[in-house]
N, CA, C and O atoms as a printed pandas DataFrame, in Angstrom:
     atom_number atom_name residue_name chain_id  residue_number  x_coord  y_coord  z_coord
0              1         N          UNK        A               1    6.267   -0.375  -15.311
1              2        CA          UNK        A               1    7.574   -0.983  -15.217
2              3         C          UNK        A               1    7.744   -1.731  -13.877
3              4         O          UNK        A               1    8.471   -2.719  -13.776
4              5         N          UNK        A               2    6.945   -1.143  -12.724
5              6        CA          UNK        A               2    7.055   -2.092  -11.555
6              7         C          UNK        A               2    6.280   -3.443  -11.518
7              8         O          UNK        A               2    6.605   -4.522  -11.023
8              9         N          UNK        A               3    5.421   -3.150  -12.031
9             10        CA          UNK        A               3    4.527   -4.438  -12.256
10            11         C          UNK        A               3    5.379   -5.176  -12.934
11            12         O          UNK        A               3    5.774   -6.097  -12.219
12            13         N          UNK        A               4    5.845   -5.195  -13.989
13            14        CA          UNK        A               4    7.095   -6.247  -14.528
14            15         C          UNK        A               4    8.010   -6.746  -13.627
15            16         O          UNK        A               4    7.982   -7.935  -13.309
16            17         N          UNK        A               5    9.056   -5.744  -13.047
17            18        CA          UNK        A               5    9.578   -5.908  -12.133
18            19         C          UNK        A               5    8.983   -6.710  -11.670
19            20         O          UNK        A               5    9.101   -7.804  -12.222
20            21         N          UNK        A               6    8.027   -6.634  -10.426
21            22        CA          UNK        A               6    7.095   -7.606   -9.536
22            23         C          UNK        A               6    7.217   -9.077   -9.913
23            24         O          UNK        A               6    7.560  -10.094   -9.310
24            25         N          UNK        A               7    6.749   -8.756  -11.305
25            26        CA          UNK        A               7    6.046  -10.336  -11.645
26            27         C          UNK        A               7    7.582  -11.477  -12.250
27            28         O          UNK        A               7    7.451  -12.694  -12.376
28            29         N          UNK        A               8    8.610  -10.904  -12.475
29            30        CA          UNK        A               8    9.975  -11.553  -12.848
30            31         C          UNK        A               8   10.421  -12.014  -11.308
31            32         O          UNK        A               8   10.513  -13.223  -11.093
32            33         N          UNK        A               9   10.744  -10.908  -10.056
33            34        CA          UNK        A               9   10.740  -11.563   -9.420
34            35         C          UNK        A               9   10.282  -12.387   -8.390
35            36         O          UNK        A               9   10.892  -13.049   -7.551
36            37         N          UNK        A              10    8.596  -12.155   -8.702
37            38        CA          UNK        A              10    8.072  -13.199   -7.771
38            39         C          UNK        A              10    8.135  -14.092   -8.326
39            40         O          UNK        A              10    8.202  -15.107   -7.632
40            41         N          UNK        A              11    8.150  -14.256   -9.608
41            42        CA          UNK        A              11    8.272  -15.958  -10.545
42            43         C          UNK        A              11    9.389  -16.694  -10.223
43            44         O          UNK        A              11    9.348  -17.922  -10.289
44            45         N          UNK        A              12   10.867  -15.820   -9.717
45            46        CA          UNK        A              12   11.906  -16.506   -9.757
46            47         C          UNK        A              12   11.923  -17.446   -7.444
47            48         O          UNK        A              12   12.299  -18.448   -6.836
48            49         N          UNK        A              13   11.265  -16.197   -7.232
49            50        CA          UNK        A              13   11.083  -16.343   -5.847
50            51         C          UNK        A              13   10.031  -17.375   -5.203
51            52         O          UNK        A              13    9.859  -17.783   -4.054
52            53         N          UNK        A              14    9.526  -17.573   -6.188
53            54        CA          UNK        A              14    8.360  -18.711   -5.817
54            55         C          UNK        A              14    8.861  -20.124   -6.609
55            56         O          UNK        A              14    8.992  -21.156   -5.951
56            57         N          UNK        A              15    9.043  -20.110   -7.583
57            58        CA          UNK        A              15    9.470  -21.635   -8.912
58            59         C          UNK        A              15   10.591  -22.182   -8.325
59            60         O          UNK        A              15   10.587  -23.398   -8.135
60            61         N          UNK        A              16   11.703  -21.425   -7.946
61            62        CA          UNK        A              16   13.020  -22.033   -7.660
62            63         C          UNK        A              16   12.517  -22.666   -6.251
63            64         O          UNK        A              16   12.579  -23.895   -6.217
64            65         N          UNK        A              17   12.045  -22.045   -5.122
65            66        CA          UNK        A              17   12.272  -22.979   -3.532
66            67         C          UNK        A              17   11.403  -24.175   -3.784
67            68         O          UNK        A              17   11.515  -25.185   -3.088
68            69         N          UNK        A              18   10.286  -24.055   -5.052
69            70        CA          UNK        A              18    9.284  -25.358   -4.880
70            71         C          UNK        A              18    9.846  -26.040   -6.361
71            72         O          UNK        A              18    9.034  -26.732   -6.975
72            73         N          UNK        A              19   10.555  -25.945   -6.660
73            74        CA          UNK        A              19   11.427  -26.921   -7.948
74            75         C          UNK        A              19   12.330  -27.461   -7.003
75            76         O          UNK        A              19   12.188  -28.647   -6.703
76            77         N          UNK        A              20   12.844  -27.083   -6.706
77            78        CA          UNK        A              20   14.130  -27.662   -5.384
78            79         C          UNK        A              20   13.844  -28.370   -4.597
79            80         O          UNK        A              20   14.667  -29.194   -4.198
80            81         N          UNK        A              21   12.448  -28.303   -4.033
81            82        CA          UNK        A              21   11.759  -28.476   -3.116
82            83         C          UNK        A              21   11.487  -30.300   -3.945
83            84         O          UNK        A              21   11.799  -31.259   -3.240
84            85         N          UNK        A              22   11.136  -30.473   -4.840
85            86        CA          UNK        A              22   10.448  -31.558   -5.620
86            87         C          UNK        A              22   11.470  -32.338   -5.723
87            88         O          UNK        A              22   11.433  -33.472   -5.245
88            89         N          UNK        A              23   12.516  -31.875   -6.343
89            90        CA          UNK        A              23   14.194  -32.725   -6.675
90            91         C          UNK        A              23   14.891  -33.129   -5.630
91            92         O          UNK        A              23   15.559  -34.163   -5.650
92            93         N          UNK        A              24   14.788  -32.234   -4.465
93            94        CA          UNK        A              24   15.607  -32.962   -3.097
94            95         C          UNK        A              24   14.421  -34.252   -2.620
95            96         O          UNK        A              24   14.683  -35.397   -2.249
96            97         N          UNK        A              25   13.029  -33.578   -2.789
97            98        CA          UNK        A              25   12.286  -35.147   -2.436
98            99         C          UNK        A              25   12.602  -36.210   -3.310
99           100         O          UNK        A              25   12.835  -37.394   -3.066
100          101         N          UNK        A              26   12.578  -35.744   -4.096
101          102        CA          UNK        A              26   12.974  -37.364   -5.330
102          103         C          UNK        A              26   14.053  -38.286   -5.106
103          104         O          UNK        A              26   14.019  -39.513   -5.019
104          105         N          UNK        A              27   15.315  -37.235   -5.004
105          106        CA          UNK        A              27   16.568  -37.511   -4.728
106          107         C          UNK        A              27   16.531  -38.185   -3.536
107          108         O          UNK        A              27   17.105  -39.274   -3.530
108          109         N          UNK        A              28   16.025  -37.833   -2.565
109          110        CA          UNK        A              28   16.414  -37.930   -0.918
110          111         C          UNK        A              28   15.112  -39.191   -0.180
111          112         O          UNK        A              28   14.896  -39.720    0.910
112          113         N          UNK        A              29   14.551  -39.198   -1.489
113          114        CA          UNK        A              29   13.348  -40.295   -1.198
114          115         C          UNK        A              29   12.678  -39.622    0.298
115          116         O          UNK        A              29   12.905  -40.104    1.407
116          117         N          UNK        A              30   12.044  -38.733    0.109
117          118        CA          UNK        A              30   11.586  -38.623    1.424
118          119         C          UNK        A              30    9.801  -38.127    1.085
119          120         O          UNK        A              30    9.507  -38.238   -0.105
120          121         N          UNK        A              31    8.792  -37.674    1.904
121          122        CA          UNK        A              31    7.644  -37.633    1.987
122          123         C          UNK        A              31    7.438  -36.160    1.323
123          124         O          UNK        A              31    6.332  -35.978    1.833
124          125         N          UNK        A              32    7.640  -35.080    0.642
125          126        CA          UNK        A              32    7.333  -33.634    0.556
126          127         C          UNK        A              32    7.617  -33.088    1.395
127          128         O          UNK        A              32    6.808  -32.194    1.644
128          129         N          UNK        A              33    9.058  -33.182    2.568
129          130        CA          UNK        A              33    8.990  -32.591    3.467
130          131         C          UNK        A              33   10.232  -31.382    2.553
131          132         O          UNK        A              33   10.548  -30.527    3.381
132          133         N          UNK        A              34   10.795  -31.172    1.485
133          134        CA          UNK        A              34   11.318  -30.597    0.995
134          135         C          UNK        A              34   10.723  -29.876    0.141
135          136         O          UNK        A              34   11.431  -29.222   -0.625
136          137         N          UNK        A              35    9.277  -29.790    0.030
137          138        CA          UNK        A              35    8.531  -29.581   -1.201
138          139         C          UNK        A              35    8.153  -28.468    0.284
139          140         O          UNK        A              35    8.812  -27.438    0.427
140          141         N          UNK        A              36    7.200  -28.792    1.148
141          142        CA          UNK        A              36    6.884  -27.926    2.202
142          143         C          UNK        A              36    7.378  -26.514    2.737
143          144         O          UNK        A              36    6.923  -25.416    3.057
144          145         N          UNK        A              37    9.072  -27.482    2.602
145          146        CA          UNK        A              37   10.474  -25.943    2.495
146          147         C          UNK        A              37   10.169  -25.562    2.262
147          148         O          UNK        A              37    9.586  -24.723    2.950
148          149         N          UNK        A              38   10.073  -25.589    0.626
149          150        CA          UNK        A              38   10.351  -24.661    0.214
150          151         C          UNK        A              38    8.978  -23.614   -0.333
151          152         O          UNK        A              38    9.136  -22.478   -0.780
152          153         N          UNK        A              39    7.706  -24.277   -0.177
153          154        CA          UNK        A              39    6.601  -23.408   -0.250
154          155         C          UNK        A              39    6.751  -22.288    0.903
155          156         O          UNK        A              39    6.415  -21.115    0.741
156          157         N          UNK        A              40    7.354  -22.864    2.202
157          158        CA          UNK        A              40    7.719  -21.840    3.230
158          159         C          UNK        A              40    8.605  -20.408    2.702
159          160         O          UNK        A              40    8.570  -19.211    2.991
160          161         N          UNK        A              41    9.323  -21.194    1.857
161          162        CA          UNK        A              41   10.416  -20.114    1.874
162          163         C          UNK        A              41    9.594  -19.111    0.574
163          164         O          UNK        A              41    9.435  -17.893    0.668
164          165         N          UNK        A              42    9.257  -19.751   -0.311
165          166        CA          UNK        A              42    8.648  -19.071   -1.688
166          167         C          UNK        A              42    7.677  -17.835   -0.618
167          168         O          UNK        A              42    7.868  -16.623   -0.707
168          169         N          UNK        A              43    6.676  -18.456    0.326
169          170        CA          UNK        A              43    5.967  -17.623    0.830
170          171         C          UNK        A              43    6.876  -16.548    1.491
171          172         O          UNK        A              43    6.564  -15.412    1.136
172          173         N          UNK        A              44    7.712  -16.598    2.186
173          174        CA          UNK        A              44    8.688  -15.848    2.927
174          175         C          UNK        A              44    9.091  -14.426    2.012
175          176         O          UNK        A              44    9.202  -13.228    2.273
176          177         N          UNK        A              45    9.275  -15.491    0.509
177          178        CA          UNK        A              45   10.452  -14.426   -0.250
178          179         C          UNK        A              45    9.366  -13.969   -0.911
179          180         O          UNK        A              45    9.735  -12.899   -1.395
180          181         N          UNK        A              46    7.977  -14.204   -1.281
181          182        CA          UNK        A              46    6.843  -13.518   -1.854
182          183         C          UNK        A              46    6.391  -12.711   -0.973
183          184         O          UNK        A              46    5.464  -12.155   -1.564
184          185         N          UNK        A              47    6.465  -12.142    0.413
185          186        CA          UNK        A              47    6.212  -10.900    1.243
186          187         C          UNK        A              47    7.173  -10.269    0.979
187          188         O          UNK        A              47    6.930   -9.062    0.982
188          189         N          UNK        A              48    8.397  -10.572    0.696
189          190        CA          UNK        A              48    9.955   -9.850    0.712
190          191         C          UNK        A              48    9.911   -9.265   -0.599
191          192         O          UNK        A              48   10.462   -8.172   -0.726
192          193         N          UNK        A              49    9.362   -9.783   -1.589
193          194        CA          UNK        A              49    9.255   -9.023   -2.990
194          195         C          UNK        A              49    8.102   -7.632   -2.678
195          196         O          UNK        A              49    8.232   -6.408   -2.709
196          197         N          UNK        A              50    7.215   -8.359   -2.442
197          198        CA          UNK        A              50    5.698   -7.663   -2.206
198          199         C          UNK        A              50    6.385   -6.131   -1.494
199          200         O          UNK        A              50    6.324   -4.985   -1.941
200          201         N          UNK        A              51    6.929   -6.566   -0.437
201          202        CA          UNK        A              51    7.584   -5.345    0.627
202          203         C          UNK        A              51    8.218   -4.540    0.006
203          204         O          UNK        A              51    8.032   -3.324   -0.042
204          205         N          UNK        A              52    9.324   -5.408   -0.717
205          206        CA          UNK        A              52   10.297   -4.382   -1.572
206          207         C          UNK        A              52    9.660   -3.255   -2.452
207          208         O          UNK        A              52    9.944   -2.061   -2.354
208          209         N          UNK        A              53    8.526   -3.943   -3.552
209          210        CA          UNK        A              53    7.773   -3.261   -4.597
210          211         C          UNK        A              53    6.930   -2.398   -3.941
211          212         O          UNK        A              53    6.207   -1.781   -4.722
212          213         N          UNK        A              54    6.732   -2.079   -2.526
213          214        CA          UNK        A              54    5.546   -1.337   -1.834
214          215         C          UNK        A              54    6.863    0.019   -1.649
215          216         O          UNK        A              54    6.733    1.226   -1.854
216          217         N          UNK        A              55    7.658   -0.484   -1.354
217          218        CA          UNK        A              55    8.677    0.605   -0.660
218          219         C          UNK        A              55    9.236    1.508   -1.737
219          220         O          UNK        A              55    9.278    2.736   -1.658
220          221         N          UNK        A              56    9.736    0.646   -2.928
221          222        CA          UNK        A              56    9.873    1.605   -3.597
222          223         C          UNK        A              56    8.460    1.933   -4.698
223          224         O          UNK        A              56    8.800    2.790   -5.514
224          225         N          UNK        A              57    7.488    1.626   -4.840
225          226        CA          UNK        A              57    6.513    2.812   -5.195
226          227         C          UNK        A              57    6.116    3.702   -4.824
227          228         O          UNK        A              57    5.826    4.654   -5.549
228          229         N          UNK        A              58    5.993    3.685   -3.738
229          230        CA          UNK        A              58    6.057    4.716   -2.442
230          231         C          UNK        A              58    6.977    5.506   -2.336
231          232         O          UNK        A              58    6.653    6.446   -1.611
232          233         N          UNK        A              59    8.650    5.619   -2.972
233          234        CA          UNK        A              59    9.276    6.434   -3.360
234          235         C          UNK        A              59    9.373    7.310   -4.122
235          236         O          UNK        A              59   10.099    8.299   -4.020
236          237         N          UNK        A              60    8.492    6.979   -5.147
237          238        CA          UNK        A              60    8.200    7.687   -6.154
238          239         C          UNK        A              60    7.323    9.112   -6.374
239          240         O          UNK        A              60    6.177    9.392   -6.023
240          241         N          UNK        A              61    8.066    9.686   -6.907
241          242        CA          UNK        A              61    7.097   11.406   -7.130
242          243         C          UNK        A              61    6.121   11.348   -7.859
243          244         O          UNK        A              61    6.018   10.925   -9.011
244          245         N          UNK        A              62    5.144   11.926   -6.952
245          246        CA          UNK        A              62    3.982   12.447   -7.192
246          247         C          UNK        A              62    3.543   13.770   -7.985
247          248         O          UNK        A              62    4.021   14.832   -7.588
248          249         N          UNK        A              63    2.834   13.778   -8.869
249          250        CA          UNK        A              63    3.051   14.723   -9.988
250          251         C          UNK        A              63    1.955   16.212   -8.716
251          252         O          UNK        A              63    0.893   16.057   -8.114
252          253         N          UNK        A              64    2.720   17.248   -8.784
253          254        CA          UNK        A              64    2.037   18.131   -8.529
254          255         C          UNK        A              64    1.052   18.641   -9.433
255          256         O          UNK        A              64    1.324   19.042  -10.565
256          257         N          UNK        A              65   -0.659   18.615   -8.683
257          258        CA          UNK        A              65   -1.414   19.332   -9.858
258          259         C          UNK        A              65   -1.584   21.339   -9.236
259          260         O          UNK        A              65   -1.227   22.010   -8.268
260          261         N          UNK        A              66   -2.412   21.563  -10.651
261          262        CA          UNK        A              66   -2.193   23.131  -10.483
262          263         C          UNK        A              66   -3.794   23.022   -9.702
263          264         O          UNK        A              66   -4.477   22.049   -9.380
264          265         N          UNK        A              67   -3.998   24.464   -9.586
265          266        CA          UNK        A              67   -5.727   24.770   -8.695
266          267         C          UNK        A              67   -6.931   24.270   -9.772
267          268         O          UNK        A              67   -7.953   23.585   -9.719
268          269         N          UNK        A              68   -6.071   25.144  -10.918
269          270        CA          UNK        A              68   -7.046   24.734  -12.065
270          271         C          UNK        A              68   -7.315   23.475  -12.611
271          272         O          UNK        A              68   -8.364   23.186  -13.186
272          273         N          UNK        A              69   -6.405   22.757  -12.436
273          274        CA          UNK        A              69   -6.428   20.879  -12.594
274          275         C          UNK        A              69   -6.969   20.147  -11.664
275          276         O          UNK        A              69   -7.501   19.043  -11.774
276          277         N          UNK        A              70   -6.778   20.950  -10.531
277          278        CA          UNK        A              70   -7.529   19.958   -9.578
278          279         C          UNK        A              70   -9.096   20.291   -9.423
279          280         O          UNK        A              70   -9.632   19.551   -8.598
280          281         N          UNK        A              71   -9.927   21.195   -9.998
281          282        CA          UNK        A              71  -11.059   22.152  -10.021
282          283         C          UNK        A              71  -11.798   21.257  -11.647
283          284         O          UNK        A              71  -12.939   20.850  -11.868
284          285         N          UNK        A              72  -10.671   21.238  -12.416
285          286        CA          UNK        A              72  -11.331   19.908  -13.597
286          287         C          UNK        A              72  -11.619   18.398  -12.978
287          288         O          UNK        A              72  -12.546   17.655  -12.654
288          289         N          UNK        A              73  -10.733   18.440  -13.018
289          290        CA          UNK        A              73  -11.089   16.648  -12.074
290          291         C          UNK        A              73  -12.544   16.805  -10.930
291          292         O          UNK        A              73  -13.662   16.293  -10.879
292          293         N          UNK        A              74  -11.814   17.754  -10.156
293          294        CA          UNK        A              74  -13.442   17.823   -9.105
294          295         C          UNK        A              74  -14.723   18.185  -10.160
295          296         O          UNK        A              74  -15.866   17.791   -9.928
296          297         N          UNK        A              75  -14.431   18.842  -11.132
297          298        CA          UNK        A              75  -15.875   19.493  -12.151
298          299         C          UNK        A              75  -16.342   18.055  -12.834
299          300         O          UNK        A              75  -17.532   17.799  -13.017
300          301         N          UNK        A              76  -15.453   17.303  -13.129
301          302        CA          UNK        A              76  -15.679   15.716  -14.154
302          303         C          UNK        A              76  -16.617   14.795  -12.826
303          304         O          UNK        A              76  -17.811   14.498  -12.835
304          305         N          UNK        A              77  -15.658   14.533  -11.847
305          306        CA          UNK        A              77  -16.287   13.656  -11.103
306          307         C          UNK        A              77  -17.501   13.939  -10.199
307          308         O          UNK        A              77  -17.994   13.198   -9.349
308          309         N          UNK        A              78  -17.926   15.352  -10.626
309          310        CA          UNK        A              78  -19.403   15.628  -10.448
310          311         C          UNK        A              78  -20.155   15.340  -11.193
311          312         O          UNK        A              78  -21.128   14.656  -10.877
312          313         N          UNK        A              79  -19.918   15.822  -12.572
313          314        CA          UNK        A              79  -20.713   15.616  -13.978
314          315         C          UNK        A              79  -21.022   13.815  -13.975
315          316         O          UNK        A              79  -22.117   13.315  -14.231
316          317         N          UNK        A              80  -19.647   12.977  -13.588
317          318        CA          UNK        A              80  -20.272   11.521  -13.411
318          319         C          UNK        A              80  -21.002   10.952  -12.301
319          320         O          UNK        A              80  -21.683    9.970  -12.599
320          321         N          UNK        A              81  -21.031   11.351  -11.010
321          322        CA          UNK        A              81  -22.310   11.202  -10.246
322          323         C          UNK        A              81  -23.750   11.679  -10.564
323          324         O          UNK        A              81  -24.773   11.014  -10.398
324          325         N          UNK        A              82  -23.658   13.026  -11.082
325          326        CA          UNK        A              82  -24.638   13.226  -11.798
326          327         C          UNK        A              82  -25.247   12.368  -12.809
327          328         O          UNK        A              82  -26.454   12.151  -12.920
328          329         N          UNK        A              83  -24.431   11.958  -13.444
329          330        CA          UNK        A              83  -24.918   10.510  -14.411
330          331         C          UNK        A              83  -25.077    9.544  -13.846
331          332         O          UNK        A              83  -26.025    8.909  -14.308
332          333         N          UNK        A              84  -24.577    9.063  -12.990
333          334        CA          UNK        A              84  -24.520    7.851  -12.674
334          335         C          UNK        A              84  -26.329    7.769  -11.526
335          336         O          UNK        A              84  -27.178    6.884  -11.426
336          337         N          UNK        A              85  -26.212    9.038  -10.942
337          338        CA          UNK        A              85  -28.028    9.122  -10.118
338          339         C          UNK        A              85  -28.622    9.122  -10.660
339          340         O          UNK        A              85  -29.417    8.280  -10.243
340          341         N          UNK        A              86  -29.234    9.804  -12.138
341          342        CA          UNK        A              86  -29.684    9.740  -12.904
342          343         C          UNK        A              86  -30.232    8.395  -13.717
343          344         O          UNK        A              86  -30.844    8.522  -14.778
C-alpha cells in the first residue's frame, strides 16, 4: 500500500512543476528557463515524498517472531547455503 502511495504522489510531484514549467515557457516566450523551475522543484518535492515514505515505513510494527520461528528461518537459510556450495 506504500508503494502505491509513493508512486501517486511522486507522479503528481514531478508532472505538475514540469507541465507548468513547459506552458509558462510557451506563454512567456522565454528559453526553458521555466521548464528548469520546475525540474528543480519536481526534484525538491521527489526527496520530500521519498522522506515522507521513509518516515512513515519506519513507523511501522514489526512483527515479533517466537525462538522457535526464528530457529526455522536460521534452519532454512542453512539448508540454502548448503545448496547453493554444493
Amino acid at each position: 500500500m506504500l508503494a502505491f502511495e509513493m508512486t501517486w504522489k511522486l507522479a503528481i510531484v514531478v508532472l505538475i512543476p514540469i507541465i507548468a514549467g513547459v506552458y509558462l515557457d510557451k506563454s512567456a516566450d522565454t528559453d526553458h528557463v521555466f521548464l528548469f523551475i520546475g525540474l528543480a522543484l519536481a526534484v525538491l518535492g521527489s526527496i520530500g515524498v521519498m522522506w515522507q515514505m521513509m518516515q512513515k515505513a519506519n513507523s511501522l510494527p514489526v512483527p515479533k517472531l517466537s525462538a522457535e520461528e526464528k530457529q526455522n528461518i536460521q534452519r532454512r537459510y542453512e539448508e540454502e547455503d548448503k545448496e547453493n556450495d554444493a
